[in-house]
N, C-alpha and C positions, 0 to 999 in steps of 0.2 A: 310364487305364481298361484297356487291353490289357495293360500289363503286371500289375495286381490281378490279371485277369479268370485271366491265363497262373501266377499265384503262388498262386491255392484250385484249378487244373486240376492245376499241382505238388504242392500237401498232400495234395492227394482221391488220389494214386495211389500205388498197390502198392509199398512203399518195398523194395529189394533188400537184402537182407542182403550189408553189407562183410568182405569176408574180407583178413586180414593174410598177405601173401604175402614170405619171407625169401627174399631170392636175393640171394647174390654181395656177400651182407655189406651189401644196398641194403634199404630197405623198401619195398615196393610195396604202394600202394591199390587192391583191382580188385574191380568188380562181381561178382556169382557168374560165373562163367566155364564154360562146359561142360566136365565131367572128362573120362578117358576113357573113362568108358561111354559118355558123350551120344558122343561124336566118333562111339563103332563106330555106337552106333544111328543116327546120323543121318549116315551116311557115304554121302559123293556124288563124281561126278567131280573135287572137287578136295578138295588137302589143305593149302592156306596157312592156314586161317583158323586151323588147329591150331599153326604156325611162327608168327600175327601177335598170338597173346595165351601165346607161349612170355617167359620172362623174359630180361633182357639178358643174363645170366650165360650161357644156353645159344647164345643167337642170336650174341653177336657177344665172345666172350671178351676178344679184344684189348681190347675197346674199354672191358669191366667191369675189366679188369684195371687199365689207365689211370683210370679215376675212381676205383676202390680208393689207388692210388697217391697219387692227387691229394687224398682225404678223408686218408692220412695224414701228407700236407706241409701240410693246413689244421690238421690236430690239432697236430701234434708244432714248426711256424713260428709265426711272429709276424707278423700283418699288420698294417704301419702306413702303408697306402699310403691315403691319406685318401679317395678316390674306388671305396675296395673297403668291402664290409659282409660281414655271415653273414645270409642273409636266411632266412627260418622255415622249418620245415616244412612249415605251410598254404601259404605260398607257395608251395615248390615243388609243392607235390599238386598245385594251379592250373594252376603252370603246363605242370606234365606231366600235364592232365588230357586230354579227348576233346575240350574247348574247342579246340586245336593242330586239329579237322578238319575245321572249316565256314571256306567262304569267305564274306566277307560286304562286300562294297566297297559304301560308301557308310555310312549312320548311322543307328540307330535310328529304325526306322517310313518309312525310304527307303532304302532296298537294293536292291541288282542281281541279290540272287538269292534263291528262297526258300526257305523253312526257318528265315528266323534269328529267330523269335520270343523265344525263348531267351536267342541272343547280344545282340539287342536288351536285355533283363532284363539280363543281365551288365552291358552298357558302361552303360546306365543307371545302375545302381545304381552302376558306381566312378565315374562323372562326378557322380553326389549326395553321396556319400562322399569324393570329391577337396577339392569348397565346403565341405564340412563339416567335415575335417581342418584347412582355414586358414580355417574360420573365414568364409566368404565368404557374402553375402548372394544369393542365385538368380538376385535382380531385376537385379541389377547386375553378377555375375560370373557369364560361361559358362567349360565347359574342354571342350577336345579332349584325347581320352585314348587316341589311336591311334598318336601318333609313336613310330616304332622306337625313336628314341632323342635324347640331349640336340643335338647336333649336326644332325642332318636338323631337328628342332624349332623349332632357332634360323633355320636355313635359310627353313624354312618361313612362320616369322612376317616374316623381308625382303623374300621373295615376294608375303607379302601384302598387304604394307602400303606398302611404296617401289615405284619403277621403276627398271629398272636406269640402275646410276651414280649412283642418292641417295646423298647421304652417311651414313656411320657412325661416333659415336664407340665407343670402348670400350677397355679397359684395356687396354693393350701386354704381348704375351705373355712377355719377360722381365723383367715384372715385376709377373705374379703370373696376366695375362687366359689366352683358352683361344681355340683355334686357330680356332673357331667365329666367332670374331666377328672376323673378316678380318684375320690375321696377316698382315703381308707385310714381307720387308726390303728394304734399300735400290735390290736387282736382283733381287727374285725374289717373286712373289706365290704366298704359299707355301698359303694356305687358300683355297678355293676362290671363299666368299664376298668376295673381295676382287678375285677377276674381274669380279665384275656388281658390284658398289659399289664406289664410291670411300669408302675405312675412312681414318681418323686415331685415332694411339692416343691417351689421356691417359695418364698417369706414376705413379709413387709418386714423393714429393721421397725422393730420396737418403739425404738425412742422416737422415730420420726412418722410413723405411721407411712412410708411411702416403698417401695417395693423395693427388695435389696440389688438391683443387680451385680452389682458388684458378687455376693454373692451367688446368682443365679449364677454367674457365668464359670465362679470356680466350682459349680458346683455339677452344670455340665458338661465341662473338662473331665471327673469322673465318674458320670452315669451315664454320659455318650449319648443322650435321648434321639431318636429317631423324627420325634414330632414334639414342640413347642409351642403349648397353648397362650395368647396373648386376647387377654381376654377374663372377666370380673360380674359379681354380680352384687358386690358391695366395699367397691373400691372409689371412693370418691374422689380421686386424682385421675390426671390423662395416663394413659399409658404411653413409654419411651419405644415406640413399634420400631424404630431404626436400632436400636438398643438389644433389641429382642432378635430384628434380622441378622444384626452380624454375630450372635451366638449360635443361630442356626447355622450359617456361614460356617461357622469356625468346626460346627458338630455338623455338615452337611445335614442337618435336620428340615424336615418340612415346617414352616411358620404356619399356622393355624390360627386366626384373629378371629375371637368369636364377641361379635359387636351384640349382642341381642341386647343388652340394653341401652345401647347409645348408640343403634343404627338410626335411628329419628335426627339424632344431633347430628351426623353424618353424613346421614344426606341431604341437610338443611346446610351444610360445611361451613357449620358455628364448633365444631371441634374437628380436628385432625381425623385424616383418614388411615386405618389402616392398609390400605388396598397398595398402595406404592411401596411397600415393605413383603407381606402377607403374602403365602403361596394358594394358601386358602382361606376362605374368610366365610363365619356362618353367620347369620340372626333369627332371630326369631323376630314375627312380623307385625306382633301386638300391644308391645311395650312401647319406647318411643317414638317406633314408627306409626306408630298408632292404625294399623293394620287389621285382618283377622286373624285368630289364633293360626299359627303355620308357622313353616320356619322356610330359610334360603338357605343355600350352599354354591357359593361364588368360588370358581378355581380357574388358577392359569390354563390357560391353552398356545398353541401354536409352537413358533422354538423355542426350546430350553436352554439348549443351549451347543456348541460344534463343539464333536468328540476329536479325540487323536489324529483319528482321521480324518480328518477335517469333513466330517458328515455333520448335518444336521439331526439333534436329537431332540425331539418333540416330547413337551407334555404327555401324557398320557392321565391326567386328571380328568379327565369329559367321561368316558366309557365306565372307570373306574366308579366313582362317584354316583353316576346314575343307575350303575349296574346293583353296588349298595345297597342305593333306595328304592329300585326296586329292581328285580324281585327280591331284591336280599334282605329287606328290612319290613318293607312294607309291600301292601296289596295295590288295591285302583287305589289311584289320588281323591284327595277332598276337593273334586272340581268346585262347590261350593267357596270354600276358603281359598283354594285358587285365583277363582275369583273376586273375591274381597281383598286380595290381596293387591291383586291391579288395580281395584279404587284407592287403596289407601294408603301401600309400600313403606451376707458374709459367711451365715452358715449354711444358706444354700449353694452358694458354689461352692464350696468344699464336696458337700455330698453329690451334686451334679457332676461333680468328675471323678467318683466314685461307681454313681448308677448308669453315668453314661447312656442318658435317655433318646430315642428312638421320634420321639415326638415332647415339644414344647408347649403345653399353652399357658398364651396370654387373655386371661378374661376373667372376670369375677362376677360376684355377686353383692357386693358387699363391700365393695374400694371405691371410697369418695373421691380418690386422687387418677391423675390420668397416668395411663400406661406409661413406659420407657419402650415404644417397641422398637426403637433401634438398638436397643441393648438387650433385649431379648432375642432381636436378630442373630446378633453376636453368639451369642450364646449356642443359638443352633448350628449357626455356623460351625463353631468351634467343633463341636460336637458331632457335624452335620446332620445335626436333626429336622425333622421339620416343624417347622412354627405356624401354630393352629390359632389364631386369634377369635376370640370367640366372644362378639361385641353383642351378646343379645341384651344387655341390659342398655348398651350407649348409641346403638344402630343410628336411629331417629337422631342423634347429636352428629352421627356423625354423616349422617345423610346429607343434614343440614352444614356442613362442614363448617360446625361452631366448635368441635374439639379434634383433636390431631385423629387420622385414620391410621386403622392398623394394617391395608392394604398394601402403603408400600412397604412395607416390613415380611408382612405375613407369605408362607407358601399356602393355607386355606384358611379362609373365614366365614366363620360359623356364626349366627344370627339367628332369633327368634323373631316372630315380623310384629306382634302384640305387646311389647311394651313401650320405649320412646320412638319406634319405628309408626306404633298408632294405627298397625293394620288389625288382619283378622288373627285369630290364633294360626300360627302355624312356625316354619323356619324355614331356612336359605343355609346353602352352601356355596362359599364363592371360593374360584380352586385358578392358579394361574395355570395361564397356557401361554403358551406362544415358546419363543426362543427364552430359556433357561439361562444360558453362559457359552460362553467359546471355549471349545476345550484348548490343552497343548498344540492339539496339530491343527488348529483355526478352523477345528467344524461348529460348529453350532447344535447345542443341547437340548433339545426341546422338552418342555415341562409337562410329562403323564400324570398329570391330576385327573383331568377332566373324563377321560375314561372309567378310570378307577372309582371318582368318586360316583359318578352316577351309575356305575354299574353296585355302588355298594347302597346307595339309593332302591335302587330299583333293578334287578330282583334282589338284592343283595338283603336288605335290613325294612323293604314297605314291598307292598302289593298297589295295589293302583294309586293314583293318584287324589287328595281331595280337590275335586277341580272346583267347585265350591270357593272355596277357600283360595284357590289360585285366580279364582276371577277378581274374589274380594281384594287379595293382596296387588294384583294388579292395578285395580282403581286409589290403592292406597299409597304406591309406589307411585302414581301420578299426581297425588296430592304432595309428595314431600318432593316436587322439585318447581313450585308454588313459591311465589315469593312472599306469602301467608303464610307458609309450613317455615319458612327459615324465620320470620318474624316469632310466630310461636316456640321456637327451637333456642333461639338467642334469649326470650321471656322467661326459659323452661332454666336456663341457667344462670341470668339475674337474680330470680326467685329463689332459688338455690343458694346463692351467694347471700343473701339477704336473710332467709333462712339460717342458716350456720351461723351468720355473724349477730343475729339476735338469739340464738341458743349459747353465743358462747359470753356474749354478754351476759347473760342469766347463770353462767356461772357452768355450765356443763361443758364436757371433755370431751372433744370430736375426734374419733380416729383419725390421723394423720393433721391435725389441729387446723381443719377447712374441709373446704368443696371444691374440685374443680370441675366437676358433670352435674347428672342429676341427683343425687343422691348425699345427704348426709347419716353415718353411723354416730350415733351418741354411744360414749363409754362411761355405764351409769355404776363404772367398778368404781371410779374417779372424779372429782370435780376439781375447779376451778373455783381460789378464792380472790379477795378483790384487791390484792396482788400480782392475780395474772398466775401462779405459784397451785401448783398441784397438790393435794393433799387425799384425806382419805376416802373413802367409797361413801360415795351417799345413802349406802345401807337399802341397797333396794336392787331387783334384776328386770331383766327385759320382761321375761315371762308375766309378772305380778304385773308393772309398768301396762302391758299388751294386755292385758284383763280387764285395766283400769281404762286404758284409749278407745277399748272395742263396748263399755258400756257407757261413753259419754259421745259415741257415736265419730270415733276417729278411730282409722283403719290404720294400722303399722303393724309390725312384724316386729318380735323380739328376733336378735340376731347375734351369734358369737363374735367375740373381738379377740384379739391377741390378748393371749392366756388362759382364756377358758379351759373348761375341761369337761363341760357336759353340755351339749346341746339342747339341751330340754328345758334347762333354767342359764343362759349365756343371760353374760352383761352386758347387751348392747341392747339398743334399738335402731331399728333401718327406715329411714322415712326418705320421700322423692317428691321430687316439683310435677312430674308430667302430667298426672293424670287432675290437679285441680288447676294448672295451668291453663288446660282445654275448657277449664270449664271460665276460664278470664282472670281467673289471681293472677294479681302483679305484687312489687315489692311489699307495700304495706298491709297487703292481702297474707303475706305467708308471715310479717312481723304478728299479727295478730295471731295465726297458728301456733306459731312459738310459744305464744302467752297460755294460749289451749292447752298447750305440749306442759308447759311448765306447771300447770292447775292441776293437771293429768297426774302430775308423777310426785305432787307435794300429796295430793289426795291420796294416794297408793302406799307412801309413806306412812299417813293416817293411819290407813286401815291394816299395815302390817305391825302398827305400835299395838293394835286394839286386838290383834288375831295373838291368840294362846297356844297354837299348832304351828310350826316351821314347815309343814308342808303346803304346796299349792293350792289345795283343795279347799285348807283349812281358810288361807286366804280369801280363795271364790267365796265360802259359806259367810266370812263378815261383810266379804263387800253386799254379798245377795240380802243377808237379813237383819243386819242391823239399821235401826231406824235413821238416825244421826247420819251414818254415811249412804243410804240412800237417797236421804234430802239433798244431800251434798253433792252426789253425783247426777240426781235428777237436775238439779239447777244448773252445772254446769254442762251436762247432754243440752238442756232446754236454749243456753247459751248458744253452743256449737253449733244445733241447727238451725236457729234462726239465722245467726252469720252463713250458713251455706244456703241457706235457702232463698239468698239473695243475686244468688247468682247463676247463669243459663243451665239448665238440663242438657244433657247429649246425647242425639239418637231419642230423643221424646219430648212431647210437648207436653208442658206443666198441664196444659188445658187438660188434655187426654187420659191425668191418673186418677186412679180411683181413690187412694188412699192420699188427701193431702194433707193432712194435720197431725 
């Protein structure tokens, strides 16, 4: 009723005419502004308010002069860093709107302070439009839509739901998982969450590159995890979310699907969703959701499920979860990105029943292949733990539901909203609610995520909200359920398949031997000879490879593969469709990347035969000053950007830069 009542108080009034403001090669959106006659006529003891609606070009050059720079290393490079997007121009308005100036801690219609009738309206409408983008039924799925971002998110939903030292499963970070779900090695607990939880990873089997469950599940048989993460950040296959729930099942663990990087593909429902598995599910809202920076946290509500006594037992995910984030993690929200987020939306089961983990997740960073989340279900099941699917890098896949969701698998899913999702930065928590299961005596269970998690949200792990940020992700949430956004989404993994299959023609070794999302890992320990027939390392690493991409003006990530053993110099390299997909590559668009890819890393080759020092540096110094291989890599930079420069900018007009040549 309040927010109707506040939406005819908005149409009934005096609309200001928008003036188009060019500064500094930038566009700016600004209300009528006083010229400078208002300023003489209405001049008073002071003179900021004239310096605070001056444009960035005058106020801080340097600083326009850098983002000039930076729109033209987006135009004229190649991003194929799978956890980066081009996210809109409504987005950005969002999120550079006046949203950025209320503080508002606490949640629509309970706030600390006032004023936010408004911001109320905003995070409203992107928490309607978040269920609505996947698809989610009200009664059953709430979301928090104020986490900073995929990591504090995931943080958020452990808080809510374990006590410290529960256990956690989730995919081991070399070999595809994301640092969020308690990376630790053998002397050193390297992510934070691995201080207050006891974490056990699960595997990809070696020979197949594709995640063991089998393993997973004998192995939360003996570590009993509490919470099972389903969820990757360089796993280029789908994940099995039915797989994953009935391990949760089996370990009554929480499923946790943390989609951040193929909630884009998700909600476009060009891949499976985890949300029909998942007790919680989180992303982040800027990857292939293509959002702004932020993150979501989706959890069950309603009944859980009838106890003995044939009562109803309710969720308690809502309270939990928001309590989290805030006050428990965070301060006020990024009303800003709030807003832009409304624009743009076999040896591991052995040791899993062993650690007997408390929590599951499914999600990577770094897994080409799709989840198994009904066999990670299992797993928690067995275990009862619960299963955290954590899709920030597949969000946007699976918005567009172009690959399998890990929702109905998952008890929370975790999301970042800024990379296939294509919002603003930030993250989501999605957490079931509703009826649980029927106990023995035919009451019904109901599922307490949704308290928990958003009390771990908020006060728990954030202070206010960025409403910023939840406006932008709102607008962005509205684009990925666009039959544009699923077109783009369906493209994002064409290009991908196309991708892999001319790197593997060229002869190099893809973890898990393809793609099934956005992302392929090259394993540059190995190649491929013209037998098809695996043989020795191609004498070369990610790192030097990533030295050589980043000065002919192509953006990748060196990344660890199974068997590493140092993260500083890992074998792999991580490359993704999303973010030059937005810019219009199609197939034979990323077949010529390939060819890039492969000049890239024969050049890199070159310059480690010519370098006299085995360390990195020694490396940097021949590619930087030798004559012969700077001709070499200037021509092939001068290459690359001509081929990008051919195709749309995003979020700016070619006209508009300073810098074009």
């Amino acid at each position: 009723m309040a927010m109707a009542t506040a939406l005819r108080r908005l149409s009934s009034s005096v609309n200001k005419p928008i003036k188009r403001l060019y500064n500094g090669g930038s566009l700016y959106y600004m209300s009528s502004l006083p010229n400078e006659a208002v300023y003489e006529k209405e001049k008073s003891r002071v003179t900021w308010p004239k310096q605070l609606n001056a444009p960035l070009e005058l106020v801080d050059p340097e600083i326009s002069d850098i983002i000039e720079l930076e729109k033209a290393r987006q135009w004229k490079g190649l991003e194929l860093i799978p956890s980066e997007n081009f996210t809109s121009v409504s987005v950005m308005q969002a999120v550079g709107s006046i949203m950025t100036n209320k503080y508002s801690e606490g949640y629509p219609g309970a706030r600390y302070y006032g004023g936010n009738e408004y911001i109320d309206m905003a995070e409203s409408l992107c928490q309607k439009r978040a269920l609505e983008a996947f698809r989610l039924d009200p009664s059953k799925w709430g979301v928090n839509v104020q986490p900073l971002s995929g990591s504090p998110a995931n943080f958020q939903v452990y808080t809510a739901l374990l006590k410290p030292h529960d256990r956690i499963m989730a995919l081991d970070l070399p070999h595809g998982g994301h640092l969020s779900h308690g990376y630790q090695t053998d002397t050193k607990k390297i992510s934070a969450v691995s201080i207050f939880f006891e974490t056990m990873p699960y595997r990809l089997n070696e020979s197949t590159g594709y995640i063991d469950y089998d393993q997973m599940e004998k192995s939360a048989t003996l570590f009993r995890p509490k919470l099972i993460v389903a969820g990757a950040s360089a796993y280029a296959r789908l994940y099995d979310y039915a797989r994953i729930r009935k391990v949760c099942d089996k370990q009554k663990a929480i499923m946790l699907a943390d989609m951040a990087h193929i909630s884009g593909l998700v909600a476009a429902d060009v891949i499976p969703s985890p949300f029909e598995c998942a007790d919680v599910v989180t992303t982040t809202t800027h990857k292939s959701l293509r959002g702004p920076r932020g993150a979501m946290i989706f959890f069950r509500k309603g009944v859980k499920e009838v106890n003995k006594q044939g009562q109803e037992v309710m969720y308690d995910y809502e309270d939990k979860i928001n309590q989290a984030v805030f006050p428990g993690l965070q301060g006020g929200p990024h009303n800003h990105t709030i807003t832009g987020l409304a624009v743009a939306l076999k040896q591991m089961e052995k040791s899993a029943t062993l650690f007997r983990p408390k929590l599951i997740v499914a999600g990577a960073s770094a897994y080409a292949r799709l989840y198994d989340y009904a066999r990670i279900r299992k797993v928690c099941d067995k275990q009862k733990a619960i299963m955290l699917a954590d899709m920030a890098h597949i969000s946007g896949l699976v918005a567009a539901d172009v690959i399998p969701s890990p929702f109905e698998c998952a008890d929370v899913v975790t999301t970042t909203t800024h990379k296939s999702l294509r919002g603003p930065r930030g993250a989501m928590i999605f957490f079931r609610k509703g009826v649980k299961e029927v106990n023995k005596q035919g009451q019904e269970v109901m599922y307490d995520y949704e308290d928990k998690i958003n009390q771990a949200v908020f006060p728990g792990l954030q202070g206010g909200p960025h409403n910023h940020t939840i406006t932008g992700l709102a607008v962005a949430l509205k684009q990925a359920t666009t039959p544009e956004y699923k077109a783009y989404q369906e493209q994002v993994l064409s290009n991908c398949l196309k991708f892999a299959q001319t790197l593997t023609e060229k002869g190099y070794d893809l973890v898990s031997g393809g793609t099934e999302n956005h992302l392929v890992l090259v394993n540059l320990k190995r190649k491929v000879n013209e037998e098809n027939s695996l043989v020795n390392s191609l004498g070369i690493d990610g790192s030097r490879v990533e030295k050589v991409l980043e000065a002919v003006h192509i953006a990748a990530n060196k990344n660890t593969v199974p068997g590493d053993v140092s993260a500083m110099v890992p074998g792999g390299i991580r490359m993704g469709t999303p973010a030059l997909t937005s810019r219009g590559f199609v197939e034979e668009d990323f077949a010529k990347v390939a060819a890039f890819f492969d000049a890239a890393v024969k050049l890199a080759l070159k310059i480690k035969a010519e370098t006299k020092g085995t360390k990195l540096k020694d490396f940097v110094a021949t590619l930087q000053s030798s004559d012969p291989i700077q001709s070499e890599t200037t021509k092939l930079r001068h290459e690359v950007e001509e081929y990008a420069k051919q195709f749309p900018t995003i979020g700016f007009e070619k006209e508009t830069m300073k810098y074009k040549n």
